[in-house]
GUDREN-359704 format. One record per atom (N, C-alpha, C): x, y, z; residue in three letters. Coordinates in steps of 0.2 Angstrom, whole numbers, plus 5000, padded with zeros to 4 digits. Example, Ala and Ser with C-alpha at 12.3 -4.5 7.8 and 13.67 -1.06 7.14 Angstrom:
BEGIN
506649725039ala;506249785039ala;506649845039ala;506449895035ser;506849955036ser;506450005039ser;
//
This chain:
BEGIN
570654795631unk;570554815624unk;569854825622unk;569754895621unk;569054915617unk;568754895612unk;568154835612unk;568054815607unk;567654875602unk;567354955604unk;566754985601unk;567055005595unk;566554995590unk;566655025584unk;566854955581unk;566954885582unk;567454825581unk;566854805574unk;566854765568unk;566254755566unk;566654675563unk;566154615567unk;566354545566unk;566254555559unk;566554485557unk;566654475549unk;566154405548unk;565954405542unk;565554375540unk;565654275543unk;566254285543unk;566254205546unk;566054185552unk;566054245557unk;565954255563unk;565354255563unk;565154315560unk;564254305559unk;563854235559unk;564054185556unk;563854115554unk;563854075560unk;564554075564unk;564654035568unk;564354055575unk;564154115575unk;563754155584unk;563054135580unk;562754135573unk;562054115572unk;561954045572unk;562254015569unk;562553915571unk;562253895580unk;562753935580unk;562853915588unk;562153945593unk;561853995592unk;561254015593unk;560453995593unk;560653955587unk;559953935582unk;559853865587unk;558953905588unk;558653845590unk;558553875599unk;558953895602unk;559153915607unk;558653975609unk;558253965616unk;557654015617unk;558054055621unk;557654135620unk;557654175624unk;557454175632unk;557954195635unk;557954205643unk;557354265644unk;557254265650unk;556554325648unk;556854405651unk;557654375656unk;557754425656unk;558454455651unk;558454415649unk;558754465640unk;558354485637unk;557654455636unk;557254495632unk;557054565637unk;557054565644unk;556954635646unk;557554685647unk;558054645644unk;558754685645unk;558554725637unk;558454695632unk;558754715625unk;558054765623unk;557454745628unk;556954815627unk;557154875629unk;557354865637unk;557354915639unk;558054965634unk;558654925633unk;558854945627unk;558955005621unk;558454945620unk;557854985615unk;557455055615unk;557255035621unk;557055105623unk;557455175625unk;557855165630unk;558255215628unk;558655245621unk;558855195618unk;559055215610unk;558455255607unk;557855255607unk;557255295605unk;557255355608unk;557355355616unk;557455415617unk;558055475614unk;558755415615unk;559155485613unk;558955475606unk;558955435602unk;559055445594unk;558155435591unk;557755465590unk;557255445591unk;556955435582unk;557355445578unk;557355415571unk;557555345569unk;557955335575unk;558455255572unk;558055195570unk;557655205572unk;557155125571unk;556455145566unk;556555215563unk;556155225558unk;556355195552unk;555755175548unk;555855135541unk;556355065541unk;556455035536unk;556854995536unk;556654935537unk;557154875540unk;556954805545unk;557154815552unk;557254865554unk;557454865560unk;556754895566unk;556354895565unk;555654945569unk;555454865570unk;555454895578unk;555554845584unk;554554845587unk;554454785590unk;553854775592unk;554154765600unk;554254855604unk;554354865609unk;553654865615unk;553254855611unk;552754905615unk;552354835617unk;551954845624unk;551654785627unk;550954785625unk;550454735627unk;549854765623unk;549254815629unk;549554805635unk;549154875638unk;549354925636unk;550254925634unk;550155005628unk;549955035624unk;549754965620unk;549554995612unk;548754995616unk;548454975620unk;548054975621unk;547655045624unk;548255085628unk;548155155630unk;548155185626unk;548555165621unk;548755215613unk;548055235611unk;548055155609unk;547155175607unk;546755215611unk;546455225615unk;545855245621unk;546355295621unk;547055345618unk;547155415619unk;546855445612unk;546755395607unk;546855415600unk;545855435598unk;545555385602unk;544955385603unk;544855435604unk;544955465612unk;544855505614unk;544955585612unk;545455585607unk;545855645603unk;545055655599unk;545055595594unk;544555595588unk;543855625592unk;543855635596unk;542955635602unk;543155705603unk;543655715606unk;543755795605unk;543755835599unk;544155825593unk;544055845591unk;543955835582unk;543155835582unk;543055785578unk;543255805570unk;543455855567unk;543755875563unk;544355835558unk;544655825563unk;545255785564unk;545055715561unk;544455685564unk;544155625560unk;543755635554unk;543755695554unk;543355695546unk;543655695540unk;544555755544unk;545055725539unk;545055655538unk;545255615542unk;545455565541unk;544955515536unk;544255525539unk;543855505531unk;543955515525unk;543955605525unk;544155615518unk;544855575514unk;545355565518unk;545955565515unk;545855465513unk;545355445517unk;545455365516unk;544855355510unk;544255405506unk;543855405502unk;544355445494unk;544955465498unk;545355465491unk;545655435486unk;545355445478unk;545655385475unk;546455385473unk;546555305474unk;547155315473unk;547555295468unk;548255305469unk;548555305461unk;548555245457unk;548755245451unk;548755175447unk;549355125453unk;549355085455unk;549755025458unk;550355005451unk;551255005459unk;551654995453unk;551654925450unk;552154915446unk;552054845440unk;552154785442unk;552754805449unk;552754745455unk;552354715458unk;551954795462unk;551254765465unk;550954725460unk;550554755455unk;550054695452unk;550454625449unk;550854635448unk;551154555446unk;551054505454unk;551354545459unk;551254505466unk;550254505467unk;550154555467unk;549254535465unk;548954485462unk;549354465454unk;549254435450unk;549354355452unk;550054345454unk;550154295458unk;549954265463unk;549554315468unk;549154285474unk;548454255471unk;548254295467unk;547554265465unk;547454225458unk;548154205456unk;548054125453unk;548054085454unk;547454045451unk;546953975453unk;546653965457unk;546154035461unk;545754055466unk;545154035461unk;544654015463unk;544054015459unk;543454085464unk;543154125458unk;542954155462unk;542054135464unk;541954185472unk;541254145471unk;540754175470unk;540054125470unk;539554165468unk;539354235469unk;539454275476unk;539154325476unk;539754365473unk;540454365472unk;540954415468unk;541054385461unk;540454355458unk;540054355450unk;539454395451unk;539154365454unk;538654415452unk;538754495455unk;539054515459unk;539254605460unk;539754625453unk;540254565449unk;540354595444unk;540054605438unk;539554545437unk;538954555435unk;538754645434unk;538454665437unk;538154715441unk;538554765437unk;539154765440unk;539654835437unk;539554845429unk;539654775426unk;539654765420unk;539054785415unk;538454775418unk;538054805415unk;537954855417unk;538054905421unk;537954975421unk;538555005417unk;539254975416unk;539655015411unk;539355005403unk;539154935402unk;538854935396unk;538354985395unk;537754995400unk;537155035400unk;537355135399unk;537955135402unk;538255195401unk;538655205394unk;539055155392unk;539455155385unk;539455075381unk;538955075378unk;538955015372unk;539554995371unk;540255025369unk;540655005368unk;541154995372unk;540854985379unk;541354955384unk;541554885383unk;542454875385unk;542354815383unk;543054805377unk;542754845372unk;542954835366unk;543454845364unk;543854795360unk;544654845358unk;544554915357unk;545054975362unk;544955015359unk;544355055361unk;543755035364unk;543455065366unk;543355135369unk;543955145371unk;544155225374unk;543855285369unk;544455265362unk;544455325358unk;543655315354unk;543455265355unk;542755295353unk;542255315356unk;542455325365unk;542055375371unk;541755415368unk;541055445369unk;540955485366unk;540855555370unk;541355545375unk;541355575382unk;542455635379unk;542555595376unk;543355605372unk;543255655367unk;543855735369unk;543655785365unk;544055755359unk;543655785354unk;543355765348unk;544355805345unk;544555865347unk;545055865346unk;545455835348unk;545655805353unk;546155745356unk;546055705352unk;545655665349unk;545855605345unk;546255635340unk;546055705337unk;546355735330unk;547155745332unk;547455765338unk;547955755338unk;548355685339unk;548055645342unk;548355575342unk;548255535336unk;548055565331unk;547955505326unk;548555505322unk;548355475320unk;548955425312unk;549155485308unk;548655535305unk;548755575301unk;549155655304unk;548955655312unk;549455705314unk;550255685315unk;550055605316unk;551155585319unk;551355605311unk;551055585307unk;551455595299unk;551455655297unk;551155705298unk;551255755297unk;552055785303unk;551955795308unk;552355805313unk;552955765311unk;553155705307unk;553755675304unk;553955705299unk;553255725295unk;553655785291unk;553955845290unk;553855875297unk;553955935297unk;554655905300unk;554855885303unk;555455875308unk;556055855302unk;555755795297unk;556455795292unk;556255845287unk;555755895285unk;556055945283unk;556455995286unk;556456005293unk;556756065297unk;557556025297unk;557455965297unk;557955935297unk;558155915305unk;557555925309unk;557655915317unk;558055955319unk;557956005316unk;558456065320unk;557956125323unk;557956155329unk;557556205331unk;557556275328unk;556856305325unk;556956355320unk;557056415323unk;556956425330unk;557156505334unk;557756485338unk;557956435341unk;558656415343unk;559356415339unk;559256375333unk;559656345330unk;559856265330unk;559656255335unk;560156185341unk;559656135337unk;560156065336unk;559856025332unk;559655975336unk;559255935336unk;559155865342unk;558455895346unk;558455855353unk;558355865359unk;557455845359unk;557155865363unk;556455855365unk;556055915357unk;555955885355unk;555355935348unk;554755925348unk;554655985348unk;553755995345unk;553656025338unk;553156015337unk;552956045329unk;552356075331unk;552556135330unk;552056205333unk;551856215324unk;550856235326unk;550556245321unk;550756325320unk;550956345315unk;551056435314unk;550556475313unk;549756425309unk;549056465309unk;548856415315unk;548456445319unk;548056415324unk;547756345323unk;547956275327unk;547956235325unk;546956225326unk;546956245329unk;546056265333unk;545556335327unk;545756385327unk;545456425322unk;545356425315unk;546056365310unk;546256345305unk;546156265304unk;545656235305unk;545656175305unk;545856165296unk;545856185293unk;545856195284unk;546756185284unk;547056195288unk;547956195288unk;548056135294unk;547756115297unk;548256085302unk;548656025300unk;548456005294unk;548955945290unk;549455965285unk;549456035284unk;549956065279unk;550556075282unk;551156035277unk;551756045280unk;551956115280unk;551856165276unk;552056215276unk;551856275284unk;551256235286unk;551156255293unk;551256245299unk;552156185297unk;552256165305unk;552856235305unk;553156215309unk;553856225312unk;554156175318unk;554756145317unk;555056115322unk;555256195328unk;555156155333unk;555556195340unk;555556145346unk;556056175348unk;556256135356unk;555556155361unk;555356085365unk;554756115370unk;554956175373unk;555456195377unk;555756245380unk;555456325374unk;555656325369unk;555656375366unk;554656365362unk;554456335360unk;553656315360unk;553456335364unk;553556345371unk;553056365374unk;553456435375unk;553956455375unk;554156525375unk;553456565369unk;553556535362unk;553056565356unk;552556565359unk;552256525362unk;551556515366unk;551256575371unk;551856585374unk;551856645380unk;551856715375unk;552256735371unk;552456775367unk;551756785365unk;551356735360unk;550756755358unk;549956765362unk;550056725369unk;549656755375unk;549656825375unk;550256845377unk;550356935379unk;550256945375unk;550556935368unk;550056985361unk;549356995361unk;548956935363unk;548256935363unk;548056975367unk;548556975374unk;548156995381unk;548357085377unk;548857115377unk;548857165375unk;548357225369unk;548257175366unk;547857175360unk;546957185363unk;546857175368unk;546257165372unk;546257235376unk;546957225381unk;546657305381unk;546957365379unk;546957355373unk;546857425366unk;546257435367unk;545857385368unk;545257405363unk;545057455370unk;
//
């Protein structure tokens, strides 16, 4: 009877790991389940990517050729390591909320020491020395590095303006018709050439992003057109 394809059941699983535990490896089942091993890499040579299954097949004169080939690659040609610098000098993303929670938990109730005080020492006065108001709640939106119109759309006085326009439109799109979805409130006079209306409700209009940015392209090509009349 052909067991292939057969998959034990969990209570069998328990009882072959029961029975196993504790129990050392013969050396030549460990050269039986390499070599194995290595043939499945040949025909399938993806199956031991990613995952928990990528095997520590390789002996250490291997990994040791490996190196002394990769050396020698990089001496050839040395461009290839220059990538490599750049790409490892590149900053990288914000870390997910997993990671730092795991971050957070390895280094509590570390004491740190004197010379990683005094190097943050160091940083802290040259941010202070750069922005006085480093530090501070808030701090950001008083940069003085922060364009002076991005605070004006993020404040208090543009979201009430924009709630206005939306339940007068009644949150319905004014070139579609269609009520709901993703809204913007497009200024009608130039929210940048009109600084004297950007708070006037008579100068919003509700419209879906989709259709905002169509009015946006629309009034590009007019401009572009307009340009070469002249």
């Amino acid at each position: 009877m052909s067991t292939k394809g057969y998959r034990h059941t969990a209570e069998a699983k328990a009882k072959t790991a029961a029975t196993h535990r504790g129990r050392k490896q013969q050396p030549e089942w460990i050269k039986k389940r390499t070599e194995s091993r290595l043939k499945t890499i040949r025909e399938r040579g993806h199956y031991y990517k990613g995952g928990k299954k990528t095997p520590h097949i390789y002996t250490a004169e291997e990994r040791r050729a490996s190196s002394e080939r990769l050396k020698r690659h990089l001496e050839e040609h040395p461009e290839h390591l220059e990538k490599l610098r750049v790409a490892a000098n590149q900053p990288k993303g914000p870390l997910p909320e997993y990671r730092r929670k795991q971050i957070s938990e390895l280094h509590k109730g570390k004491k740190l020491s004197e010379d990683h005080k005094r190097k943050l020492a160091i940083v802290r006065a040259r941010n202070h020395a750069e922005n006085p108001n480093y530090g501070k709640r808030g701090w950001r939106k008083e940069n003085p590095l922060t364009p002076r119109i991005h605070l004006i759309r993020c404040s208090v006085e543009m979201a009430k303006w924009r709630n206005i326009v939306f339940a007068r439109d009644d949150y319905t799109c004014r070139l579609c018709g269609v009520k709901g979805g993703k809204l913007n409130a497009h200024h009608m006079l130039s929210f940048k050439k009109f600084p004297q209306f950007r708070f006037s409700a008579w100068n919003g209009a509700t419209l879906h992003v989709t259709c905002h940015r169509r009015v946006h392209d629309l009034m590009r090509a007019d401009y572009r057109d307009s340009l070469l009349k002249r």
